[in-house]
Every structure is written in structure tokens, then in C-alpha cells.
C-alpha positions in Angstrom: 209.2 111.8 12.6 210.0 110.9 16.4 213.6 108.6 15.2 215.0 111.5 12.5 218.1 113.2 13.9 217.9 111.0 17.0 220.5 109.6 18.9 218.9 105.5 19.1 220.1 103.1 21.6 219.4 99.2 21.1 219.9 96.7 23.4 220.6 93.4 22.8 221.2 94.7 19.2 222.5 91.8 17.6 219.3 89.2 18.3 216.7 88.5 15.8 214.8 91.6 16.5 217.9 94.1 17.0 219.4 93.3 13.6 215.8 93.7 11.9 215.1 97.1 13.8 218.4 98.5 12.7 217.7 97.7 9.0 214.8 99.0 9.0 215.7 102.4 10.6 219.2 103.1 8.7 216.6 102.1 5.3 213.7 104.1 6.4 214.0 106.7 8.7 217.1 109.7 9.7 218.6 109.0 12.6 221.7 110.9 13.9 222.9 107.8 14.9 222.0 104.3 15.8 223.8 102.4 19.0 224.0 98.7 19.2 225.1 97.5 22.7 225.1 94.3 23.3 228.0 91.9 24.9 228.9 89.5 21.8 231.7 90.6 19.9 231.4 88.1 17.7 227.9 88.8 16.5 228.8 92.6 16.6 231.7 91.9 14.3 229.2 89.5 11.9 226.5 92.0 12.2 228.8 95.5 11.2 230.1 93.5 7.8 226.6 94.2 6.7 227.0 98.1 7.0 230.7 99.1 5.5 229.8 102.6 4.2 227.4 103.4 6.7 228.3 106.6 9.4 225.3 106.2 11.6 225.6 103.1 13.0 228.0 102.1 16.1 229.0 99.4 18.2 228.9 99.5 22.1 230.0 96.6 24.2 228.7 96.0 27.2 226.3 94.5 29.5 223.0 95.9 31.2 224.2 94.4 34.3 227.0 97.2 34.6 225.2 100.3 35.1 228.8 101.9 34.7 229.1 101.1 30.8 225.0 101.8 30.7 226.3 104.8 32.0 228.9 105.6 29.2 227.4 104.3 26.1 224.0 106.6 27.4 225.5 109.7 27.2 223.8 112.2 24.5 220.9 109.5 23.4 217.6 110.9 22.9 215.6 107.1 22.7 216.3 103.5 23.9 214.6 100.1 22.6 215.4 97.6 25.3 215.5 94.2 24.0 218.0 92.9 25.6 216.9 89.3 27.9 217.5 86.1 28.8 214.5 84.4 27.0 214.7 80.6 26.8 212.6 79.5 29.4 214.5 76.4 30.0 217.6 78.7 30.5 215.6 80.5 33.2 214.5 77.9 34.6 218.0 76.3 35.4 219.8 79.5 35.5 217.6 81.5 37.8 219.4 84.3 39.3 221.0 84.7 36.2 217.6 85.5 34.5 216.9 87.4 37.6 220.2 89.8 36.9 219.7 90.7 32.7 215.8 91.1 33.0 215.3 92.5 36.4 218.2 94.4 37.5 219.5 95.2 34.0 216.0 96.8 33.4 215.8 99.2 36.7 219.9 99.9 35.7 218.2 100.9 31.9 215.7 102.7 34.2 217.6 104.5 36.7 220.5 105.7 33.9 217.7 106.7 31.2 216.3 109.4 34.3 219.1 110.1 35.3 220.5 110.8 31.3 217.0 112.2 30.3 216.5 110.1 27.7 213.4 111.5 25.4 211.9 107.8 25.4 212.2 104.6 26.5 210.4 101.2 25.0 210.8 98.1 26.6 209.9 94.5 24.7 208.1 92.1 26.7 206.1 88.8 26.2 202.7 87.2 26.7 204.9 85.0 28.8 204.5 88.0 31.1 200.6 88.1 31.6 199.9 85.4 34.6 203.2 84.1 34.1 204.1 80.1 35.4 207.7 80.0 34.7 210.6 82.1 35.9 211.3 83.8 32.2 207.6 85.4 32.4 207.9 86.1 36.1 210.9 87.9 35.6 209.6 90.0 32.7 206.4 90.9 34.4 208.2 92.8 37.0 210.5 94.2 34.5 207.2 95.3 33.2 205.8 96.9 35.9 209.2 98.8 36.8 209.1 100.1 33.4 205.6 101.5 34.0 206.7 102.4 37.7 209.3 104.7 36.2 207.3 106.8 35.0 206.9 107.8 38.5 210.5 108.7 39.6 210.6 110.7 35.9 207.6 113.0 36.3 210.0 116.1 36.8 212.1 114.7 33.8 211.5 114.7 29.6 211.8 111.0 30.5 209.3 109.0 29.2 208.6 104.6 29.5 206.2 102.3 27.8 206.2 98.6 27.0 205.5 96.6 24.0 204.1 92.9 24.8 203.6 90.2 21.6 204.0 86.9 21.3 206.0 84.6 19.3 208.4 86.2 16.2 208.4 83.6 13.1 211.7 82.8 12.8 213.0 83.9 15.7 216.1 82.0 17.8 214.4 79.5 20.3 210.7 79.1 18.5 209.1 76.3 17.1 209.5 77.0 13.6 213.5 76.7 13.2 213.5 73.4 15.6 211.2 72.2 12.9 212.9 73.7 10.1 216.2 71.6 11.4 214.6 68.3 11.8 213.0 68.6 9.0 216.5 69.3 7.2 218.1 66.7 8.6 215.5 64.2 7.3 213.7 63.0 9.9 210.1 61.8 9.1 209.0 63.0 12.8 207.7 65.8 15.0 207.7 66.4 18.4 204.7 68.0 19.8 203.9 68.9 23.1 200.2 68.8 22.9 197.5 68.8 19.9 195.4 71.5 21.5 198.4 74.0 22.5 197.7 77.6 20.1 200.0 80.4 19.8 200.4 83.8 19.2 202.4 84.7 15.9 203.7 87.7 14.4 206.7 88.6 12.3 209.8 90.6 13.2 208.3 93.3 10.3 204.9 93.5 12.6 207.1 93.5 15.6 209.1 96.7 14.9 206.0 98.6 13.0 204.8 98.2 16.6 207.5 99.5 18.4 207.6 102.4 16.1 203.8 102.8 16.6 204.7 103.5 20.4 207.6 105.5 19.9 205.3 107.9 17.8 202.1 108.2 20.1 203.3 107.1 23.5 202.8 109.2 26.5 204.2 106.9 29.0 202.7 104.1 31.6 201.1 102.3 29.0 201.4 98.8 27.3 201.4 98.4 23.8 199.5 94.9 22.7 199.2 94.0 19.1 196.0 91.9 17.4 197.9 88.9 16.1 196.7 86.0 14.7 197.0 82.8 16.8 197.6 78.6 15.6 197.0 75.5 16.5 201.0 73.6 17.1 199.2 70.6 14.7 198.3 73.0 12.0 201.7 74.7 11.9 203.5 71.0 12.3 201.3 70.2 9.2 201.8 73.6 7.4 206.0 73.1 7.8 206.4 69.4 6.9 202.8 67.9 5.7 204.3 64.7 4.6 206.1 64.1 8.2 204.5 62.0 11.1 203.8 63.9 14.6 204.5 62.3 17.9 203.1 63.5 21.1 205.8 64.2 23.7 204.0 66.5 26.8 204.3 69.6 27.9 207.4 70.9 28.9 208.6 72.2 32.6 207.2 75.7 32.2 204.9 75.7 29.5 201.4 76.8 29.0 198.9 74.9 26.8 197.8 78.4 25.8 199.6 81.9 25.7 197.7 85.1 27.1 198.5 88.4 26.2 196.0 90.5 28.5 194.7 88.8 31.2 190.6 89.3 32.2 192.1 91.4 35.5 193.4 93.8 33.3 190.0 94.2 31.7 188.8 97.4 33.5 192.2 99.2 32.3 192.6 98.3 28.5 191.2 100.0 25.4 190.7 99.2 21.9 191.9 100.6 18.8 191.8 98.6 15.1 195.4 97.2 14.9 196.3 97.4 19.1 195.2 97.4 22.3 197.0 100.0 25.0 197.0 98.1 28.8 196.3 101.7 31.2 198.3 102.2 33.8 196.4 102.3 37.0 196.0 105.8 39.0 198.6 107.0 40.5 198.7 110.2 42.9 201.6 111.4 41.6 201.2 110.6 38.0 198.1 113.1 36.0 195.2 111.1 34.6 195.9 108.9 31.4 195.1 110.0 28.4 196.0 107.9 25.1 196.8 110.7 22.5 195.1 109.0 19.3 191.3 109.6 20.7 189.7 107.0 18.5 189.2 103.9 20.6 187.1 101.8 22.7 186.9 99.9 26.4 186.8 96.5 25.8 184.1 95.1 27.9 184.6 93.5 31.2 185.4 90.0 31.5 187.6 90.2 28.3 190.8 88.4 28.0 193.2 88.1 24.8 194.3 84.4 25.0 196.0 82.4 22.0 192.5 80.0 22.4 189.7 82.7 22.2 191.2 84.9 19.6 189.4 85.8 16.5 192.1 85.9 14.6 193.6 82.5 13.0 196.8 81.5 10.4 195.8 79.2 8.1 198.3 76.9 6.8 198.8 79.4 3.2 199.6 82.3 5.3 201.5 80.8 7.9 204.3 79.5 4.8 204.1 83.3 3.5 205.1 84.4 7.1 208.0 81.7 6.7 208.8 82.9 3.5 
């Protein structure tokens, strides 16, 4: 399998997703050994009292702005998962540059050292904050994004290999809905905020979230993005699904947000294909890439004119399944 007797290299290992990829691999799969770099020694220090015994596993602080210590804790890894970001989009939005510096520049340093380390294979997570974005945290990840794709380029004489993986919302995940709710709903109030009755999401769970990620490391050639079918809800039905006894009081939307999520836009149309559980986003011709060609053969084009929005999606939680994804 593509992760056995690999060197792995996590960033921002000790979020939501980091800590859910790294059980899963140390569980399910041989690596030689699993990195975790991130900058928090704190959560680092919470996060190795989980794994006394275990060999495989290290700790690497450090930042993705300093290409120097990119540059060290690189050395002899065969495959990086880059989840490392600023992701609040209020944070971004009053902390610009600073968004600017983790997603943009640390991800051409991630670039730029995985080339120059020959790194087997790179995935990067994104967002459908990312797909005709209209706030500064999906600005900034579209053009991490496309550099990801664009690297590709400057590797075509390398092993070095980069893809991208875009979903939408992780239940229980720092900074969605669902723990805000969870914690006024704890502390007794009879009330929920909501920004709009008609806004939908996407959903998925950390579980569907790395079986993705895995899917890409196995059959990615590079230049492509990875978009899961996820199922999509109503904020009123989850608001009703989470506390059905609590009152809901309209508030607006919020500096930033959209009414609805999208994770392939209709302009990407002409370049995306279909398969049962994913969609792959082609990368457009380049003259010094070879033609694209997705190695699993058994897909489709999706017809012009299509778009994967939270709103036309075929796919809906009802408020049974949504609790099981809670649970």
C-alpha cells in the first residue's frame, strides 16, 4: 500500500484532522514513521500522551513559514499531507497578511522544499471556501491551490508528485457550527443564532475526510483536485436536529460569508470528471506537462453547465443521520 514503510509528514498535525489522520494510520496502515510538525508544544505534548509505546510516531516543531526547519524536519520523507492553515475566516479577515504568510507562502515553502527533497507525494487540503471565493481565507487557499497544481510543473524532472483535496465542512471540527451549538446549548440557553434560514452546507466527517485523502494518495498522478460527493443541509434543519426544543433567532450573514458553499464551480465544467464516490477537477494543458490521464479509467464528463453547490446537490442529511454523524 502507498503509506507502508513510508516516511509521512503531517502538517498542522495536532488540528482536528491531524490527530484523526495519525490514528488512523499508526491503526491501519505500516508506516516507517509518521511526522507531526506543527508549532504548538502544548498540543504536541497533549497529543504524544496518547501514543506512550508507540516507535513510529514523532514530533517536529516548527512553522511552514521557515522554509529552514521545512528544510530539516523534510529530510528522508517519502509523502507530505499539508493541513496546516489559518482557517477562521474572521481571523483572515482581520489578520490578513498573516493568512497571506501560513496559506500562501507556507504552501510554495512546502512546494519548493518537497522538489527540492524529492518527496514521493504531496497532498494538500483545501476548501469549498476556495471555489469563487468572497473572503480572504478562500482567496488565499485558491491560490495555494493552484500553486500546488502549478508544481507539478517545476517537478516534471523529479519523482515529485502534488494533488489537492477540496471538501467542505468536518462535523465536529474547531470553528464549525456544530460545537458553537453544542456550547450554547450546554450552557442552557433556550436560543440559536442563525445567519439565514435558507443558508445549506456541505458536511462530511473527519473518517470520510481521511478515506479521501488516502483515496488520492493511492491513485493520484498529480495536477488534479480530488472533490468528494457529500451530502449537504439546511442551517434550520441542523439547528433543529442539535437542540429541537430551543428557539432560533435570525442574526444576518456574517462579513465573509456565503448563503451557499460551492465546491466546483460551472467554469470548471469542461475539466472535471465523474466517478461514484468523487469527482477529479483536471488540470488544464500545459506544454510542459503530458496529457492527463486519471489512472482508475471508469468515469464520466459531467456535462457542461454543471456546478456542485451546497443548494443543487442531490444529496441531503436528514435530521437521524445528521445526530449519527454527531455521534
Amino acid at each position: 500500500m502507498v503509506l507502508n514503510d513510508k516516511t509521512i509528514l503531517l502538517t498542522g498535525g495536532t488540528g482536528s484532522f491531524g490527530k484523526a489522520f495519525a490514528k488512523r494510520i499508526l491503526r491501519d496502515y505500516f508506516p516507517k514513521k509518521l511526522i507531526i510538525f506543527s508549532r504548538d508544544e502544548h498540543k504536541q505534548f497533549i497529543m504524544s500522551q496518547e501514543y506512550p509505546k508507540e516507535s513510529r510516531i514523532r514530533f517536529f516543531i516548527g512553522d511552514v513559514r521557515d522554509p529552514e526547519r521545512l528544510r530539516r524536519a523534510f529530510d528522508n520523507v517519502d509523502v507530505v499531507v499539508h493541513a496546516a492553515a489559518i482557517k477562521q475566516v474572521p481571523t483572515a479577515e482581520y489578520n490578513p497578511f498573516e493568512a497571506v504568510k501560513t496559506n500562501i507562502i507556507g504552501a510554495q515553502n512546502i512546494i519548493n522544499i518537497s522538489i527540492d527533497n524529492n518527496i514521493e507525494k504531496v497532498v494538500a487540503l483545501s476548501t469549498d471556501k476556495a471555489a469563487n471565493p468572497i473572503n480572504l481565507y478562500g482567496a488565499t487557499k485558491l491560490v495555494s491551490d493552484k500553486l500546488f497544481i502549478a508544481g507539478n510543473i517545476y517537478s516534471v524532472h523529479t519523482k515529485t508528485h502534488f494533488s489537492v483535496v477540496r471538501y467542505g465542512n468536518v462535523v465536529g471540527s474547531r470553528g464549525s457550527v456544530i460545537p458553537y451549538f453544542k456550547n450554547i446549548i450546554e450552557k442552557g440557553e433556550k436560543t440559536l443564532p442563525i445567519t439565514d434560514p435558507k443558508m445549506t452546507r456541505f458536511w462530511i466527517t473527519l473518517d470520510q475526510g481521511i478515506d479521501l485523502v488516502i483515496k488520492a494518495l493511492t491513485v493520484m498522478n498529480g495536477q488534479e483536485i480530488f472533490v468528494p460527493k457529500i451530502p449537504s443541509m439546511n442551517i434550520m434543519d441542523l439547528a433543529r436536529a442539535m437542540a429541537p426544543d430551543c428557539e432560533t433567532k435570525i442574526i444576518g450573514i456574517r462579513p465573509g460569508e456565503k448563503l451557499h458553499e460551492t465546491l466546483i464551480p460551472e467554469e470548471d465544467a469542461r475539466r472535471t470528471i465523474e466517478y461514484d464516490t468523487y469527482f477529479i477537477i483536471k488540470p488544464d494543458t500545459h506544454e510542459f506537462l503530458p496529457p492527463y490521464e486519471p489512472k482508475e479509467k471508469n468515469y464520466k464528463p459531467v456535462p457542461l453547465g454543471f456546478s456542485y453547490t451546497s443548494a443543487n446537490n442531490t444529496m441531503w442529511l436528514n435530521e437521524k443521520e445528521l445526530q449519527a454523524m454527531i455521534n
